[in-house]
SEZASE-622212 format. One record per residue (C-alpha): x, y, z; residue number from 1; residue in one letter. Coordinates in pm, 1 decimal. Example, Ala and Ser with C-alpha at 12.3 -4.5 7.8 and 13.67 -1.06 7.14 Angstrom:
{u = 1230.0; v = -450.0; w = 780.0; i = 1; aa = A}
{u = 1367.0; v = -106.0; w = 714.0; i = 2; aa = S}
//
This chain:
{u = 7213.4; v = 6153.9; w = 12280.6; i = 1; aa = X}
{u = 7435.0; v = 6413.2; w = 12404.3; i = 2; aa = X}
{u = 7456.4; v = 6756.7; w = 12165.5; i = 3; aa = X}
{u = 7785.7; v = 6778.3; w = 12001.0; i = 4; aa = X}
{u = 7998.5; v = 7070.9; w = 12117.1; i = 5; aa = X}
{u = 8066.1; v = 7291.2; w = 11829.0; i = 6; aa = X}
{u = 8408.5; v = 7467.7; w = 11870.5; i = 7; aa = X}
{u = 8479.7; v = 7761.9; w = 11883.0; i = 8; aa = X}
{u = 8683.6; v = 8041.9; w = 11669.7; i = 9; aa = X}
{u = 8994.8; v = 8153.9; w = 11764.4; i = 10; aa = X}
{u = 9020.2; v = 8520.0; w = 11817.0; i = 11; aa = X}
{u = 9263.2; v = 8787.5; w = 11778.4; i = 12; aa = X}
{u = 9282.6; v = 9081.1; w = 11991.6; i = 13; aa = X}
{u = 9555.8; v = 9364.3; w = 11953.8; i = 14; aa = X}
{u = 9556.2; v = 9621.1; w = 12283.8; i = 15; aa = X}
{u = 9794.9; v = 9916.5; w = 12356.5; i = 16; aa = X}
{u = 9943.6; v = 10079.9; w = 12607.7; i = 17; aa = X}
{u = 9945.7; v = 10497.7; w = 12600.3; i = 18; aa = X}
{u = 10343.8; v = 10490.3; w = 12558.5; i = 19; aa = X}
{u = 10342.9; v = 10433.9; w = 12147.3; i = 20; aa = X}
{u = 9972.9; v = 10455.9; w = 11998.6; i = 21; aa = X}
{u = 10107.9; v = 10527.1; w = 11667.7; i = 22; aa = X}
{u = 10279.4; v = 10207.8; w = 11633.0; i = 23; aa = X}
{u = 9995.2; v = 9998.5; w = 11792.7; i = 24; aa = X}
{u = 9791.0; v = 10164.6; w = 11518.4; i = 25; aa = X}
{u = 10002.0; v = 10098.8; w = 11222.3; i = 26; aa = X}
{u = 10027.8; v = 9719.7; w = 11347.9; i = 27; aa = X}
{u = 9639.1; v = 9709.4; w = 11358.3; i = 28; aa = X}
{u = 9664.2; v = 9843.5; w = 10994.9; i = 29; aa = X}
{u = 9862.9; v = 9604.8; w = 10890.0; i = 30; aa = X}
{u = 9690.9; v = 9322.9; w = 11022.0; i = 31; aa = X}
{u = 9358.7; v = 9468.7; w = 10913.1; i = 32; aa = X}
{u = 9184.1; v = 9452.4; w = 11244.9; i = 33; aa = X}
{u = 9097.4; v = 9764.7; w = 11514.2; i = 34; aa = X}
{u = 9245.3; v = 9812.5; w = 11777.2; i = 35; aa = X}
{u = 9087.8; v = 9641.4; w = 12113.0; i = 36; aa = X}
{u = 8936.9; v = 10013.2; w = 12291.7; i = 37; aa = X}
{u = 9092.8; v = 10003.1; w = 12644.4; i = 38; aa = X}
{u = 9003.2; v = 10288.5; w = 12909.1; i = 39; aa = X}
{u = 9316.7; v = 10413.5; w = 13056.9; i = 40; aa = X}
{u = 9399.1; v = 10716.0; w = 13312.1; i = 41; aa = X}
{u = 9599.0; v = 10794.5; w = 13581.2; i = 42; aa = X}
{u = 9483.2; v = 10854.5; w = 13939.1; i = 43; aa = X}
{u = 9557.9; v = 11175.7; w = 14093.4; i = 44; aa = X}
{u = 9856.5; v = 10988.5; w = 14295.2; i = 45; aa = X}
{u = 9982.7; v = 10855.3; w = 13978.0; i = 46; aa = X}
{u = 9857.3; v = 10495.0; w = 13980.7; i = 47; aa = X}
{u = 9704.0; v = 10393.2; w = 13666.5; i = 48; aa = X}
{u = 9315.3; v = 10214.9; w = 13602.2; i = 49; aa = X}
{u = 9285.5; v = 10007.0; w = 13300.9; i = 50; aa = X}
{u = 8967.1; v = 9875.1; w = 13205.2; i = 51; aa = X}
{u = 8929.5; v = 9694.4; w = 12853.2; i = 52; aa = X}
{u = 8581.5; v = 9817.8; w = 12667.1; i = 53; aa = X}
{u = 8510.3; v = 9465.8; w = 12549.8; i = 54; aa = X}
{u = 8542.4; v = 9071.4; w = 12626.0; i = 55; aa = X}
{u = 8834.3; v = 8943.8; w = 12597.3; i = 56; aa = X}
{u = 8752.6; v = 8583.4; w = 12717.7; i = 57; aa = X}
{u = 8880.7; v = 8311.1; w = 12486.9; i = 58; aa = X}
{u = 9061.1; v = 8545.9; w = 12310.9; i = 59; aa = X}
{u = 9462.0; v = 8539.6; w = 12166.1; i = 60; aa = X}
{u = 9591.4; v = 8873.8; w = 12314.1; i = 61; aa = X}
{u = 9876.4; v = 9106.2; w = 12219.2; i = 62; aa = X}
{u = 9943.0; v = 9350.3; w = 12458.4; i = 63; aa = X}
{u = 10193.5; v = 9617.5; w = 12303.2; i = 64; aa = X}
{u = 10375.1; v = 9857.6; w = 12470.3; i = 65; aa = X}
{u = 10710.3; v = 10029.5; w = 12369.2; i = 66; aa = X}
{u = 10914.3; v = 10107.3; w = 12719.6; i = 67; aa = X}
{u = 10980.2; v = 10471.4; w = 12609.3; i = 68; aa = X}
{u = 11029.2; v = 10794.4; w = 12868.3; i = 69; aa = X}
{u = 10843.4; v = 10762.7; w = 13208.6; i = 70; aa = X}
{u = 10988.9; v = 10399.7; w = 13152.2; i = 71; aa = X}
{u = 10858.9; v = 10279.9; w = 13457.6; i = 72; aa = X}
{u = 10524.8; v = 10409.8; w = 13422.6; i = 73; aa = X}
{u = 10490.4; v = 10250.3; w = 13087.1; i = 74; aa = X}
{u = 10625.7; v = 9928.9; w = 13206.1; i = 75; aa = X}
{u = 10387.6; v = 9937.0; w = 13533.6; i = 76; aa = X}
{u = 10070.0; v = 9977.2; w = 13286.7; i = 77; aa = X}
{u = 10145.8; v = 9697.7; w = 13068.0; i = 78; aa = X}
{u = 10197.8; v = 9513.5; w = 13344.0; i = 79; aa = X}
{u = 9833.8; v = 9580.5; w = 13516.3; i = 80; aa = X}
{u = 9707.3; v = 9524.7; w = 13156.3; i = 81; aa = X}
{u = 9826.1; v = 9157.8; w = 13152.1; i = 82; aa = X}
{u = 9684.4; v = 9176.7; w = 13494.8; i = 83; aa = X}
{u = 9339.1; v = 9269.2; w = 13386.9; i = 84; aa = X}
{u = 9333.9; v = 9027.5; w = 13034.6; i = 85; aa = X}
{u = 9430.7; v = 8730.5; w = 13317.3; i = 86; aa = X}
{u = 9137.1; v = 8808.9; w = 13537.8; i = 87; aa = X}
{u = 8923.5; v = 8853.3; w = 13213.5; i = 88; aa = X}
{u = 9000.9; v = 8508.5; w = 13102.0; i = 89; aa = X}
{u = 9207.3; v = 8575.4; w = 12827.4; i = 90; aa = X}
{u = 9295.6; v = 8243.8; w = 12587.9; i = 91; aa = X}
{u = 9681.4; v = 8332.7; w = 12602.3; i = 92; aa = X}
{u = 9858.3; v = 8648.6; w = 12693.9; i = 93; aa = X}
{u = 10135.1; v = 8755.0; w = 12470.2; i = 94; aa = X}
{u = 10339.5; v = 9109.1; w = 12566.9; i = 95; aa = X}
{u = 10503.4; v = 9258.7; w = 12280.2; i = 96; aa = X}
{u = 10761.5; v = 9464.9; w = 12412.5; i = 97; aa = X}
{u = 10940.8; v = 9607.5; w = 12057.6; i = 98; aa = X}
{u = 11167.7; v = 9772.8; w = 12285.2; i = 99; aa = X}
{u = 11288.8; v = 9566.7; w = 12599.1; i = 100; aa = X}
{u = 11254.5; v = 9789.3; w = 12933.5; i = 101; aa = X}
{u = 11611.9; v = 9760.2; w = 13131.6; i = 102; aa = X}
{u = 11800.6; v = 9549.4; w = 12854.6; i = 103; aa = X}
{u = 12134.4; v = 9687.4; w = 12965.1; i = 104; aa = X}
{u = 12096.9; v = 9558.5; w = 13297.6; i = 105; aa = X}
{u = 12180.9; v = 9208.6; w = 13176.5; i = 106; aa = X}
{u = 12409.0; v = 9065.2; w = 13400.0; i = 107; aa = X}
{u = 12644.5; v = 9168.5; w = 13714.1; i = 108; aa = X}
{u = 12925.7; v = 9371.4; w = 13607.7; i = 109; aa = X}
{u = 13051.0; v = 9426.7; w = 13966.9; i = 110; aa = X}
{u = 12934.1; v = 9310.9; w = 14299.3; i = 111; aa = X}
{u = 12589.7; v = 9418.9; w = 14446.0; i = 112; aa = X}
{u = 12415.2; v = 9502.2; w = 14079.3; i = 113; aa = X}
{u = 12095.6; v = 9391.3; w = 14010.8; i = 114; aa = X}
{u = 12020.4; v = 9142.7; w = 13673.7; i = 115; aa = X}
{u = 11737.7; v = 9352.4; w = 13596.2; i = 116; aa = X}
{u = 11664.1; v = 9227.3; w = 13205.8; i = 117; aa = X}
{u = 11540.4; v = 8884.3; w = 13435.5; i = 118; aa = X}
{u = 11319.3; v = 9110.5; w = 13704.5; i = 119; aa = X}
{u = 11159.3; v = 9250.8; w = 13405.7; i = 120; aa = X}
{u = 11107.6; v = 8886.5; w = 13277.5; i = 121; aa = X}
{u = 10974.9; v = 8719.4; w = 13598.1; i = 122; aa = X}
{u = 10735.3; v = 9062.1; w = 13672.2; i = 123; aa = X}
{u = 10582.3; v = 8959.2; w = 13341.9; i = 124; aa = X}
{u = 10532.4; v = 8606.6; w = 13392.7; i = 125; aa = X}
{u = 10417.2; v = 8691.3; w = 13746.9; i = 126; aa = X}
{u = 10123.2; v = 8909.9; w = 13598.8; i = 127; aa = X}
{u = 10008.8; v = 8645.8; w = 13375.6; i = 128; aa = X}
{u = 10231.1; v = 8621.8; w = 13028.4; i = 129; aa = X}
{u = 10212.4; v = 8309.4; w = 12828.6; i = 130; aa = X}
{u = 10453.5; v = 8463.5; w = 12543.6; i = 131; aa = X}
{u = 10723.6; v = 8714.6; w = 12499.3; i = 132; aa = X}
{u = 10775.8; v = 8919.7; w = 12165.8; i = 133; aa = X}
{u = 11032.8; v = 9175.5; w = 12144.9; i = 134; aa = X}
{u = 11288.3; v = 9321.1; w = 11875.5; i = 135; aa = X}
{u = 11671.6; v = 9356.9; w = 11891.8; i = 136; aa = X}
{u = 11776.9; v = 9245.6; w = 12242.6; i = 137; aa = X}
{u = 12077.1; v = 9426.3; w = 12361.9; i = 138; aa = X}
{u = 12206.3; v = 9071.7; w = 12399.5; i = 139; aa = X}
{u = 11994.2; v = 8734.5; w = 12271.2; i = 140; aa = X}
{u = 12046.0; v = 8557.1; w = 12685.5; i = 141; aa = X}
{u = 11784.9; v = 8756.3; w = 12793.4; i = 142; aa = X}
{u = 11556.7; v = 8545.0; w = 12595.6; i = 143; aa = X}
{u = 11620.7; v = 8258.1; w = 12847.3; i = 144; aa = X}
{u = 11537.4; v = 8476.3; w = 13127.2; i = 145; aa = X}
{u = 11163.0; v = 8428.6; w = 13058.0; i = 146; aa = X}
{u = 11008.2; v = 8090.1; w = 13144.8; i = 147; aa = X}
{u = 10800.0; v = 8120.8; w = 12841.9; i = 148; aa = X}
{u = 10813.6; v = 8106.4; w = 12442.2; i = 149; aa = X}
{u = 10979.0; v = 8425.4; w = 12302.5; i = 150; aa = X}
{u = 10981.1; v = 8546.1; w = 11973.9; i = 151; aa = X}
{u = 11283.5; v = 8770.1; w = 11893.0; i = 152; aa = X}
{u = 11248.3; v = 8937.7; w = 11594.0; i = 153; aa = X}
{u = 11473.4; v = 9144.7; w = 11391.2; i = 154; aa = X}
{u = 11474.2; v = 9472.7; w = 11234.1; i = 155; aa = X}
{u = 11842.5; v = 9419.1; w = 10996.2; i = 156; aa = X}
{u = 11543.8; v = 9312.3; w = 10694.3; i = 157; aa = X}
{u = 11407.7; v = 9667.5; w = 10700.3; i = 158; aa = X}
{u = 11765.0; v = 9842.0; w = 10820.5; i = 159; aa = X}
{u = 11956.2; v = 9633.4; w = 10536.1; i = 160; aa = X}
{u = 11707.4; v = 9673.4; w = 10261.3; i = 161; aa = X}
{u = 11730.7; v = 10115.7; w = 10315.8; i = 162; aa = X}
{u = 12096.3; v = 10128.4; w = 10339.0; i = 163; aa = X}
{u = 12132.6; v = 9887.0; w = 10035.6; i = 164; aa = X}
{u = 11886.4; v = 10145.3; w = 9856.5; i = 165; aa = X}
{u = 12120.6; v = 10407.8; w = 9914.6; i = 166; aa = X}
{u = 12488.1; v = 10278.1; w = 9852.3; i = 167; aa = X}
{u = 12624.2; v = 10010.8; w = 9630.2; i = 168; aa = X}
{u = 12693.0; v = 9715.5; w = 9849.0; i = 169; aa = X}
{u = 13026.0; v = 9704.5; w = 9694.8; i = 170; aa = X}
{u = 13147.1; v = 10031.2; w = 9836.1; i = 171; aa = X}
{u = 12999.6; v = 9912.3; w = 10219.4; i = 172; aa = X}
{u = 13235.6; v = 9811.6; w = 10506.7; i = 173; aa = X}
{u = 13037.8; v = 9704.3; w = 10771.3; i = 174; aa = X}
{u = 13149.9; v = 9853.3; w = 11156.5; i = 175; aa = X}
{u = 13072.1; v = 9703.2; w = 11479.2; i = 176; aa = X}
{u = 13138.7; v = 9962.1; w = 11742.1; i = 177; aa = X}
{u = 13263.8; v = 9762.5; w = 11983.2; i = 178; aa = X}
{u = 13337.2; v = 9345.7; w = 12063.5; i = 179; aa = X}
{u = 13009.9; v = 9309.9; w = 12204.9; i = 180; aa = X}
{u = 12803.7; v = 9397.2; w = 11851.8; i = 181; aa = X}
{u = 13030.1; v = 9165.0; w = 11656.2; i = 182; aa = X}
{u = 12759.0; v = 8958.1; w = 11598.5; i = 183; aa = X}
{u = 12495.9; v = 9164.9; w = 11464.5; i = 184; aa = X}
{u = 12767.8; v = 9284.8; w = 11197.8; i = 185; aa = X}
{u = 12830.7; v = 8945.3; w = 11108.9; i = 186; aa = X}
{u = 12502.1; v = 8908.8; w = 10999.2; i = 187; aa = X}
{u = 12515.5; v = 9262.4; w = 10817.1; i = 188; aa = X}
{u = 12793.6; v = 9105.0; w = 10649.3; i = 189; aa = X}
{u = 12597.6; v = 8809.7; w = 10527.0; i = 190; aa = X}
{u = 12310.9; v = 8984.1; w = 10400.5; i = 191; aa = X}
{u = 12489.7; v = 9260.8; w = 10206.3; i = 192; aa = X}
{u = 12812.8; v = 9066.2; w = 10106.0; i = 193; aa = X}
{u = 13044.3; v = 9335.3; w = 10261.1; i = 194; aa = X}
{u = 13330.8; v = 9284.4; w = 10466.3; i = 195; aa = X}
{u = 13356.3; v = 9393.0; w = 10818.6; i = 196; aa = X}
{u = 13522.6; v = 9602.6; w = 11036.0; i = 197; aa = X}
{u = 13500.5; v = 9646.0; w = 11419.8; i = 198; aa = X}
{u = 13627.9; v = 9955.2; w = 11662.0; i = 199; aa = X}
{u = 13759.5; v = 9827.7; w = 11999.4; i = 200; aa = X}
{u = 13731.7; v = 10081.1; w = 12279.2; i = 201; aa = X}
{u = 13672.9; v = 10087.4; w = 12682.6; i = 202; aa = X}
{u = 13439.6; v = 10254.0; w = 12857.5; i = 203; aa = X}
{u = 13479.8; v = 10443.6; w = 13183.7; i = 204; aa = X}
{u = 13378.5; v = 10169.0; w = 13447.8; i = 205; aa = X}
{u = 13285.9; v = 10511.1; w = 13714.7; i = 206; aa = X}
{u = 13139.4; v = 10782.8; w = 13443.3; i = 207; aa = X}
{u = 12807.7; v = 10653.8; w = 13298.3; i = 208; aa = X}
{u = 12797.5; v = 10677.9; w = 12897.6; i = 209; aa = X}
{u = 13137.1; v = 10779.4; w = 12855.3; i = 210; aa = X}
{u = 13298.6; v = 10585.9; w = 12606.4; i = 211; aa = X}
{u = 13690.0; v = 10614.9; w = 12520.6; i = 212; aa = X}
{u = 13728.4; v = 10497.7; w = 12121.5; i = 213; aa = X}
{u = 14105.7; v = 10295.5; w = 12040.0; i = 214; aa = X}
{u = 14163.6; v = 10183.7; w = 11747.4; i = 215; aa = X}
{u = 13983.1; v = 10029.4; w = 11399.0; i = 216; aa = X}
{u = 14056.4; v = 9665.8; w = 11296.8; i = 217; aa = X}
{u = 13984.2; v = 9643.3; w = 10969.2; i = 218; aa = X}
{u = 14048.9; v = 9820.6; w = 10602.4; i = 219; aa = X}
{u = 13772.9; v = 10145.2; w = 10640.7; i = 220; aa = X}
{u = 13956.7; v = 10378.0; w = 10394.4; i = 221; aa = X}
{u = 13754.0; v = 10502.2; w = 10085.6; i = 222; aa = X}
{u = 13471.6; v = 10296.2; w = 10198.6; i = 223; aa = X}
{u = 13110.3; v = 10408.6; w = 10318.1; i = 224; aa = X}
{u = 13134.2; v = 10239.4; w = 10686.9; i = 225; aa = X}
{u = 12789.2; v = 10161.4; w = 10811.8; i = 226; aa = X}
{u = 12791.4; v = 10118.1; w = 11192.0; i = 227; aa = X}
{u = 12555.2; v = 9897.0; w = 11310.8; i = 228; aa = X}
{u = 12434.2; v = 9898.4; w = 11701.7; i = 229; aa = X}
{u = 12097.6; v = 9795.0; w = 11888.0; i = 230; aa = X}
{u = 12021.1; v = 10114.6; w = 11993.6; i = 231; aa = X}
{u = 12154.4; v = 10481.8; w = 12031.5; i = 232; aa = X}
{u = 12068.7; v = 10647.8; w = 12312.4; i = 233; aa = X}
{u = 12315.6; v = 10979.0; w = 12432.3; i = 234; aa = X}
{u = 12510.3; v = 10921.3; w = 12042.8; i = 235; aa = X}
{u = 12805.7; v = 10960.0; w = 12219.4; i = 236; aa = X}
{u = 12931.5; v = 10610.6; w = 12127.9; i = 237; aa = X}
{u = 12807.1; v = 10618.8; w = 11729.4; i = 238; aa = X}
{u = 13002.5; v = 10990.5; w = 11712.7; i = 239; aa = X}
{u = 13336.4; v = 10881.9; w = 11857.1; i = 240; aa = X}
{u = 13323.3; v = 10555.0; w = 11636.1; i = 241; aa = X}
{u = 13233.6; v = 10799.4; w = 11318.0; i = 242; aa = X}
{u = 13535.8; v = 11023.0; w = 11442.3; i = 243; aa = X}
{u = 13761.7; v = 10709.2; w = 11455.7; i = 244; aa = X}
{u = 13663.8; v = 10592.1; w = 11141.3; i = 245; aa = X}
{u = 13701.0; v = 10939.2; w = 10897.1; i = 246; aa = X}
{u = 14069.0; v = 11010.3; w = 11105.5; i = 247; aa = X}
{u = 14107.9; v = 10638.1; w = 10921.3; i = 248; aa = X}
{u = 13997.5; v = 10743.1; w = 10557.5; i = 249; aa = X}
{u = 13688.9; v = 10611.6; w = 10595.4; i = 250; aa = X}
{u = 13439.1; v = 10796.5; w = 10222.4; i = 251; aa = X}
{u = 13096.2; v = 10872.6; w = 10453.7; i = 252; aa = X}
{u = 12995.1; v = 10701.1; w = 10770.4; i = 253; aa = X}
{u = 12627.4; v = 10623.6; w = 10777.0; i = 254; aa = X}
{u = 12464.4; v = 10499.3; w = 11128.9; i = 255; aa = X}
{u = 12189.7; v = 10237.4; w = 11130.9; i = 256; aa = X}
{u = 12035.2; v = 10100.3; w = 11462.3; i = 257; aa = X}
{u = 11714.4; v = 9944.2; w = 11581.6; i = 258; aa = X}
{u = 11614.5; v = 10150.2; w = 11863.6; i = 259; aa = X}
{u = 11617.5; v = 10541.0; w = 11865.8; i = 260; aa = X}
{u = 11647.5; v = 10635.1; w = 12213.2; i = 261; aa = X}
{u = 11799.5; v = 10947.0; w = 12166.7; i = 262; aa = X}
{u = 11831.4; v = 11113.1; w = 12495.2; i = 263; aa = X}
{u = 11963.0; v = 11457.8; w = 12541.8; i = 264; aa = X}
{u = 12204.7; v = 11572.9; w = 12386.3; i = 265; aa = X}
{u = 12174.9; v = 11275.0; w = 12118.2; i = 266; aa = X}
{u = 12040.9; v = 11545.5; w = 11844.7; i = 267; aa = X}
{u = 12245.0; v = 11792.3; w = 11867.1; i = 268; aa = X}
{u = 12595.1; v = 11525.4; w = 11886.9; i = 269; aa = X}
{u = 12454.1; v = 11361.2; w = 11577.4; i = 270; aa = X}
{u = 12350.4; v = 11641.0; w = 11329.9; i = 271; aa = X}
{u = 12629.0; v = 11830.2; w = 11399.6; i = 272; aa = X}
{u = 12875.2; v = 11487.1; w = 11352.8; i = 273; aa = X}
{u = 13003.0; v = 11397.8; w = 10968.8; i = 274; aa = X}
{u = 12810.7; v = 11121.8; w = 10988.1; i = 275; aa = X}
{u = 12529.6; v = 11159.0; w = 10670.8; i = 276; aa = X}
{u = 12261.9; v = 10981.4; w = 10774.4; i = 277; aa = X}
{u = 12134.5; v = 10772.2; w = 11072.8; i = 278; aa = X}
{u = 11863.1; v = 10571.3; w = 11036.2; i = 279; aa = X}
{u = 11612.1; v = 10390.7; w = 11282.6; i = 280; aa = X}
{u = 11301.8; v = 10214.2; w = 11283.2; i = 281; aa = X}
{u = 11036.4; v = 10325.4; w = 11544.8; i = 282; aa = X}
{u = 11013.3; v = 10091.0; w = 11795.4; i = 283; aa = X}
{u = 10984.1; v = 10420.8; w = 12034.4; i = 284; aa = X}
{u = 10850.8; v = 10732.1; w = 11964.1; i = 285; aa = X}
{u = 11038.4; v = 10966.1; w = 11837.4; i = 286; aa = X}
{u = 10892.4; v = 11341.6; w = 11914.6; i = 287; aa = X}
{u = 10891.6; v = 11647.9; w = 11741.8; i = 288; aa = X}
{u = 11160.0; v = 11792.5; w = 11948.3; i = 289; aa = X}
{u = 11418.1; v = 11491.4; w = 11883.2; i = 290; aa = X}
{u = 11409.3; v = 11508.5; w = 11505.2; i = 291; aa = X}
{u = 11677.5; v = 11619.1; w = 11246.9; i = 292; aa = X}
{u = 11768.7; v = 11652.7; w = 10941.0; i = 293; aa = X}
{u = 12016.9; v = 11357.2; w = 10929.0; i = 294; aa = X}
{u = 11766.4; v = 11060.2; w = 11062.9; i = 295; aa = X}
{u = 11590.5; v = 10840.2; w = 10897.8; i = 296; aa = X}
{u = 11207.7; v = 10632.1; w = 11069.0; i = 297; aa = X}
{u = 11181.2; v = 10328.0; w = 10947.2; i = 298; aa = X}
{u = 10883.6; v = 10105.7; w = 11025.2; i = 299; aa = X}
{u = 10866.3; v = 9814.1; w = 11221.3; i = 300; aa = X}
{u = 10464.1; v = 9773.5; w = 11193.6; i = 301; aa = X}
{u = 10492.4; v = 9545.8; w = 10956.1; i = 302; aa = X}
{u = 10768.5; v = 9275.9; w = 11102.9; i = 303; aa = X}
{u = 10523.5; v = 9325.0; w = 11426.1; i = 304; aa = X}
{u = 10232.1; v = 9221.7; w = 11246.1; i = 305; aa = X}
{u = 10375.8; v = 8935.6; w = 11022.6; i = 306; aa = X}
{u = 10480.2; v = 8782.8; w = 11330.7; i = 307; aa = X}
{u = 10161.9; v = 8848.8; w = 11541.5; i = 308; aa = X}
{u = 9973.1; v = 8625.8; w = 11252.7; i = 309; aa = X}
{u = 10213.4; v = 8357.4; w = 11224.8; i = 310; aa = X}
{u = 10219.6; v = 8332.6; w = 11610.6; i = 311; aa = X}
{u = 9826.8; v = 8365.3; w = 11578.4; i = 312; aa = X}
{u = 9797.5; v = 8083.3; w = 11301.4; i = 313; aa = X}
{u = 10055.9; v = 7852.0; w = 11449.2; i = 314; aa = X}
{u = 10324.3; v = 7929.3; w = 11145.5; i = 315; aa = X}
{u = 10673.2; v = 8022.2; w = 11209.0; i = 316; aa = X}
{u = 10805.7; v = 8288.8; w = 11354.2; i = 317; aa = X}
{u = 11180.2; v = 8195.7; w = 11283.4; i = 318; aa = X}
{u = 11107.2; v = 8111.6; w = 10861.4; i = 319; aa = X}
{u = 11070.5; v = 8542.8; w = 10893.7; i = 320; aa = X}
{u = 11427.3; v = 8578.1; w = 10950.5; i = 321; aa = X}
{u = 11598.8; v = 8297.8; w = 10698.1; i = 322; aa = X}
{u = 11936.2; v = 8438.9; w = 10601.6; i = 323; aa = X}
{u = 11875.8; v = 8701.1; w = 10289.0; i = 324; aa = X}
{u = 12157.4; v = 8778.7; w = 10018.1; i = 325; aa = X}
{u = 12241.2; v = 9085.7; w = 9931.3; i = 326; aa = X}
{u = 12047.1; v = 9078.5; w = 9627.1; i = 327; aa = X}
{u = 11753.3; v = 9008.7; w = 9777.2; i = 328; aa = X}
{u = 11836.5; v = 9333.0; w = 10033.5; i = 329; aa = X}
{u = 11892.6; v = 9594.6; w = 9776.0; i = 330; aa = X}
{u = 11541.9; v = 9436.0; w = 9562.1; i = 331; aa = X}
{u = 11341.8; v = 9535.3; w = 9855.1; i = 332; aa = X}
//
């Protein structure tokens, strides 16, 4: 009589790039594991070796890596890391990418532009990805550019709950800074029961980050305006929107986004603004050098790891996310 096959455990493993350790650590924390120890250097050339310390075979992986500054060095190792937990037999393969490399690069604006947001997806199917987790898309299509399951996850929770903590909802006008973020302020508006406003501008098709501000629809005077956005990256957008908005009465302007980018000269346009505080979560890193007095780090370890275990157990990713009230915001 033939043995019986006893089955075997499912396993977790949680590896990191060398772009955002501090994150990868606080998710490990969270989830009370360690972190999977991974050699990693950089040839003299500047190609990169990977080589994981342990077996991975069987295992449910979660390669993280944020796609901070030398993007494409960060994106290239996570890449060969896939690589390696394919060739090591990994179970399933799922990248968690809490800030999406090339986002921007959505779709063709003119003729003979690239749709980079879907390279990024296919190079990470290519290399062996099963799964896709990522936080605050520039714009939710990209999730049907990977040929895959993928989780988006949102940080408005954490972003909601601080703001709410700070300033009676009643006194909040919501902003979205231009037509495209409409959406995302919609569901500001939902959570925190405040009514919305939205600033309609143009950009410069031929000067890069250059942003000319119109005109506010919407009733912004005597009210805190929080503008809401995916990501700030040069601040010149989030300071011409406050600008707009105080020439309009607006009380205090308070700036709350996912992703802190904050590229030269992003700290020095901000602290010296009117705005009083903007506040991020830290889906990059943000360095010594690109702090100020005005910003606010939220984190997003824990969002990362509640939705690493539910992926991990089979639960639901999505029941995360069910709308809040704004009760339920300011309680947090």
């Amino acid at each position: 009589m033939a043995e019986k096959s006893v089955p075997t455990q499912k396993r977790l493993v949680l590896l990191s790039g060398r772009s955002h350790p501090e994150l990868a650590e606080s998710v490990a924390n969270e989830l009370g594991i360690d972190l999977s120890p991974t050699l990693a250097y950089d040839f003299a050339n500047g190609e990169i070796f990977i080589r994981f310390r342990e077996s991975v075979r069987g295992t449910d992986a979660f390669v993280l890596q944020s796609h901070t500054t030398p993007i494409n060095k960060w994106i290239m190792e996570q890449l060969i890391m896939i690589d390696a937990l394919k060739r090591a037999s990994a179970k399933r393969i799922t990248v968690i990418v809490p800030f999406y490399g090339y986002a921007r690069q959505d779709k063709k604006h003119r003729g003979r532009e690239p749709i980079s947001a879907r390279l990024m997806a296919d190079l990470f199917k290519a290399a062996g990805a099963d799964r896709l987790m990522t936080v605050d898309l520039h714009t939710s299509q990209i999730q049907g550019f990977f040929d895959g399951p993928v989780d988006h996850l949102f940080a408005l929770p954490l972003l909601a709950a601080h703001v709410a903590s700070r300033v009676s909802t009643d006194e909040i006008t919501v902003v979205s800074p231009d037509a495209g973020r409409v959406r995302v302020a919609e569901r500001w508006t939902d959570v925190l029961g405040a009514p919305l406003a939205i600033i309609h501008k143009r950009r410069d098709p031929d000067v890069p980050n250059q942003v000319r501000v119109f005109e506010v629809v919407g009733d912004v005077k005597d009210r805190v305006c929080v503008v809401v956005d995916d990501m700030i990256d040069t601040g010149g957008t989030i300071v011409k929107a406050a600008e707009t908005l105080f020439e309009n009465g607006a009380k205090d302007v308070i700036v709350a986004a996912t992703h802190g980018i904050l590229s030269d000269p992003a700290k020095e346009r901000l602290q010296q603004s009117r705005i009083s505080e903007v506040v991020v979560t830290d889906t990059l890193p943000i360095t010594e050098d690109h702090l100020f007095d005005k910003l606010t780090i939220l984190s997003i370890a824990p969002i990362l790891a509640k939705a690493i275990n539910e992926v991990f157990t089979d639960g639901s990713v999505t029941s995360m996310f069910e709308p809040a009230t704004a009760d339920e915001a300011s309680s947090h």
